[in-house]
C-alpha positions as CSV (number, residue, x, y, z in Angstrom):
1,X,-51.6,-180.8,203.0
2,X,-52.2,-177.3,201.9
3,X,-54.3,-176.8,198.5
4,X,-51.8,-174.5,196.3
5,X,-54.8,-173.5,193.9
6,X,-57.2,-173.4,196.5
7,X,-54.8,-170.4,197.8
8,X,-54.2,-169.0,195.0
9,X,-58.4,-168.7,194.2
10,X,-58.9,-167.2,197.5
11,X,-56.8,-163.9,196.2
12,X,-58.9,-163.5,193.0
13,X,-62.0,-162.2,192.2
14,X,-65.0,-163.4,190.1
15,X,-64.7,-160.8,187.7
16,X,-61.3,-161.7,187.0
17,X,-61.7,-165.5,187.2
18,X,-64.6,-164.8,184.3
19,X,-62.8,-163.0,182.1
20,X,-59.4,-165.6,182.3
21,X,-62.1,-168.4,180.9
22,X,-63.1,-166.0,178.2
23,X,-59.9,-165.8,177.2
24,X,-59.7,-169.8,177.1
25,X,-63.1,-170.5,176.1
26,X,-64.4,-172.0,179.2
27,X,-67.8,-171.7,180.4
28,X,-67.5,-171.4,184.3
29,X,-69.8,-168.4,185.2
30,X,-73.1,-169.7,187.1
31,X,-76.0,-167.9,185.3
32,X,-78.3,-166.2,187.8
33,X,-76.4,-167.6,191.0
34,X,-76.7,-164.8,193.4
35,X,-75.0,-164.1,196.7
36,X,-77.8,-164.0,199.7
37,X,-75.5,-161.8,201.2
38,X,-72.9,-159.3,199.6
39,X,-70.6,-158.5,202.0
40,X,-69.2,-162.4,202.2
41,X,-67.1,-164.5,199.7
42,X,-66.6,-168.3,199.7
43,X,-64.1,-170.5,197.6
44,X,-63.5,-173.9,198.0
45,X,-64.0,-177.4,196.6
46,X,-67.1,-178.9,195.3
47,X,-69.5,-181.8,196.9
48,X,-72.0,-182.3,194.6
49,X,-76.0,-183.1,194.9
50,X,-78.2,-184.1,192.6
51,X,-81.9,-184.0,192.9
52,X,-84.9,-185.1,191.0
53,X,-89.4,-184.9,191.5
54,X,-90.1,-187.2,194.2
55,X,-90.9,-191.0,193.4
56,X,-94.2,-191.9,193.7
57,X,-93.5,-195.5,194.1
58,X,-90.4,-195.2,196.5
59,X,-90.5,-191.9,197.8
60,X,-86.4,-190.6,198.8
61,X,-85.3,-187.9,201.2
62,X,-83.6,-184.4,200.7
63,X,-80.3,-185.8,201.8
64,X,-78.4,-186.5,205.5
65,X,-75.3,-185.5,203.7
66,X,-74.1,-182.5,206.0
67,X,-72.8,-184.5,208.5
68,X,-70.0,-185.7,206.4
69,X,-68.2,-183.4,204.9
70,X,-64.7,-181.7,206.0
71,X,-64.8,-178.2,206.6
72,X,-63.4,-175.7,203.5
73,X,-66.3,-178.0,201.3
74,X,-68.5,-176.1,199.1
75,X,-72.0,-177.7,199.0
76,X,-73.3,-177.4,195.3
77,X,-76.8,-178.7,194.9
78,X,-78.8,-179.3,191.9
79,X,-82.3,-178.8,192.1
80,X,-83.1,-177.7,188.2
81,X,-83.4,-174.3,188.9
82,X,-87.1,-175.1,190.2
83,X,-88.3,-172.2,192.3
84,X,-91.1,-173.8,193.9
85,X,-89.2,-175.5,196.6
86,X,-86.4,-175.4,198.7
87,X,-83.4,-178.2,199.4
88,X,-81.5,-175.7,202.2
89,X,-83.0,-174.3,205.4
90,X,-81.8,-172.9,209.3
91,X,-80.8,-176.0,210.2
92,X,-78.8,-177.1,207.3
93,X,-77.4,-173.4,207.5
94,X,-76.5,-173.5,211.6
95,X,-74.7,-177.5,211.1
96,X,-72.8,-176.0,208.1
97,X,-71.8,-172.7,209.8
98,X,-70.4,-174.8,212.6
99,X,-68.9,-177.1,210.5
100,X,-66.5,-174.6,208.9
101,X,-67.9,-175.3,205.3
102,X,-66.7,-172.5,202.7
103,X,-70.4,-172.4,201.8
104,X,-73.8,-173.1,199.8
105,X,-74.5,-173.0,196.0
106,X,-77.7,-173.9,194.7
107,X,-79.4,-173.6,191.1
108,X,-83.1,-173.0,193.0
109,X,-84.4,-171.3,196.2
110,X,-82.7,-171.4,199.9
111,X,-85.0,-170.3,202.7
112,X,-84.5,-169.0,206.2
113,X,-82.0,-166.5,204.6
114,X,-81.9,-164.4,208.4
115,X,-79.7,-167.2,209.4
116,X,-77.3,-166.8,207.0
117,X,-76.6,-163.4,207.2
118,X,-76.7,-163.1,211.0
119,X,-74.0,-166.1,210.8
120,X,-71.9,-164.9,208.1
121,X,-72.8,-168.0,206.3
122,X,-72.4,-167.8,202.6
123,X,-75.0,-168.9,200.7
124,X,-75.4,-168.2,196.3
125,X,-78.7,-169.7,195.1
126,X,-81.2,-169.0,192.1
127,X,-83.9,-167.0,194.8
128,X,-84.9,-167.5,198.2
129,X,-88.8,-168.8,199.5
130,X,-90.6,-170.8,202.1
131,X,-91.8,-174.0,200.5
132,X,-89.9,-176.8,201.8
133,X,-88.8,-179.6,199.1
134,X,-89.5,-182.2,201.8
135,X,-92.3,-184.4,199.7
136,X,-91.3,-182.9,196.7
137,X,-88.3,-183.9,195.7
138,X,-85.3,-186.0,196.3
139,X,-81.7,-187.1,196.2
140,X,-81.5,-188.6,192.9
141,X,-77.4,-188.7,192.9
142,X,-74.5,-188.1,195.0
143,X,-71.0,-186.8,193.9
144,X,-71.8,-186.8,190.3
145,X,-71.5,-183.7,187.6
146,X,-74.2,-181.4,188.1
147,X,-75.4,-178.1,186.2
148,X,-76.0,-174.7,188.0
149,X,-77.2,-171.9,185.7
150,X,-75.3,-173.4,183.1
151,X,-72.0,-174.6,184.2
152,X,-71.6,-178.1,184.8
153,X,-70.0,-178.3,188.4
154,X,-68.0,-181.8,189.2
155,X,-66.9,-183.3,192.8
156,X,-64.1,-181.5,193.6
157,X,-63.9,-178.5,190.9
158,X,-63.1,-175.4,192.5
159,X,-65.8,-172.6,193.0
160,X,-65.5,-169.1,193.7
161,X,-68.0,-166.9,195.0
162,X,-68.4,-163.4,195.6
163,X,-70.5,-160.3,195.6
164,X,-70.9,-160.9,191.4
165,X,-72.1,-164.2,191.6
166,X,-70.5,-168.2,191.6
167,X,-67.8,-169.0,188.9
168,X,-66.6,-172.8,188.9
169,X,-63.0,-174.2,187.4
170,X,-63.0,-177.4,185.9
171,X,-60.4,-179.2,188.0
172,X,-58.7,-180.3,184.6
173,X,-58.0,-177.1,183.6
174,X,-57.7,-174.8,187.3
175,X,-54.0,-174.6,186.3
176,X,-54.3,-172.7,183.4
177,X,-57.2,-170.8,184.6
178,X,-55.8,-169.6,187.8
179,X,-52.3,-169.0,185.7
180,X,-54.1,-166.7,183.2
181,X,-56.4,-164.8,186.1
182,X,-53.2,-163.9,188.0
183,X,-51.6,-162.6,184.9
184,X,-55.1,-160.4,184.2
185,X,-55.2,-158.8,187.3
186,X,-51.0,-158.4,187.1
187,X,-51.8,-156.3,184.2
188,X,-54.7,-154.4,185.9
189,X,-53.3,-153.3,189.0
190,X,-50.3,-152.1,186.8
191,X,-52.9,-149.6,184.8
192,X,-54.4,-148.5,188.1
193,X,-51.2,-147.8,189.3
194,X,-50.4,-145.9,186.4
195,X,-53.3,-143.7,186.3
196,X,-52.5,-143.0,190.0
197,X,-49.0,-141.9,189.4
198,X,-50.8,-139.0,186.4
199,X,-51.5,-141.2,182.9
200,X,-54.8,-141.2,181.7
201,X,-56.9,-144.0,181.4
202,X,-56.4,-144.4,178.2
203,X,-53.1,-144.4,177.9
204,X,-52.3,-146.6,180.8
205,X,-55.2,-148.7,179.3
206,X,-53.1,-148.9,175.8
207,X,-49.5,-149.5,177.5
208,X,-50.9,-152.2,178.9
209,X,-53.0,-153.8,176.2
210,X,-56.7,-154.0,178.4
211,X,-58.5,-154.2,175.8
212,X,-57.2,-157.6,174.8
213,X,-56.8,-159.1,178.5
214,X,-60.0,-161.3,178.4
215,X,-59.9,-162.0,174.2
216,X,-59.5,-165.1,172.6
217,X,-55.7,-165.8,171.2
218,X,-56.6,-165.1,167.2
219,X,-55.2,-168.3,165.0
């Protein structure tokens, strides 16, 4: 069965996806989420991870999750923004790649990054390093709400990702979202078409009320 919004994200940009929660009052940009590679983009649904320090007393694992997700899944992984070890490596990038998952969001480090670029794989994540989190820390929760750089991610909430950064849609409210995103970038294409055809900026910007696109609807 085909996703409808799914489809419908896939056409829009983060930029434009930002400003449509402005305009509604939803946080969804990822803070400090950056793309490993620019010249890739990535939307689909979210499988969340959570993890947490290792347990002294009953030691966990980083997680033998890959192996069971459908292809189109986003992998969004919580690791508290530390950036002294990783959660996502070659391997996990190679099984993914292969897998057809839309890609890799993580609120701390990846490493191997040549992998992902010479695949195309796309990977967002807080920095990138060498430290393994093997020993370090663990799977403390599996498809449960998570937080990365400030927006709080759910199973199945859509993301987007491009060469700005990783916005996510509440699944609650996608409809509205993607609703008011299509109607933003209705409006701007219109003013680049106008200043194409000989009106300034300005004027094309006031015919077609820009400066308002992303504002709040005043009471």
């Amino acid at each position: 069965m085909t996703d409808v919004n799914l489809e419908r994200l896939k056409k829009l940009d983060c930029a434009t996806l930002s400003d449509a929660m402005d305009k509604l009052g939803i946080e969804g940009v990822c803070r400090g989420i950056k793309p490993r590679d620019q010249k890739v983009s990535m939307a689909g649904r979210a499988f969340t991870i959570l993890y947490g320090p290792i347990d002294p007393v009953a030691p966990g694992t980083v997680g033998d999750y890959i192996d069971d997700l459908a292809p189109g899944t986003v992998v969004v992984l919580d690791n508290g923004g530390r950036e002294d070890c990783t959660v996502w490596g070659d391997i996990l990038t190679m099984v993914a790649s292969q897998k057809g998952l839309a890609g890799t969001v993580i609120d701390g480090p990846c490493r191997d990054v040549h992998l992902c670029l010479s695949l195309g794989y796309p990977i967002y994540s807080r920095s990138y390093s060498m430290k393994t989190g093997k020993d370090r820390v663990q799977v403390d929760a599996v498809q449960v709400p998570v937080n990365i750089g400030d927006a709080r991610v759910s199973p199945g909430d859509l993301l987007r990702g491009d060469s700005d950064g990783v916005v996510v849609l509440p699944r609650a409210r996608e409809d509205e979202i993607l609703d008011v995103a299509e109607a933003i970038e209705v409006a701007e294409e219109k003013i680049r078409e106008a200043v194409r055809a000989g009106k300034t900026l300005r004027e094309a910007r006031a015919a077609l009320g820009y400066h308002a696109l992303q504002s709040k609807p005043r009471a």
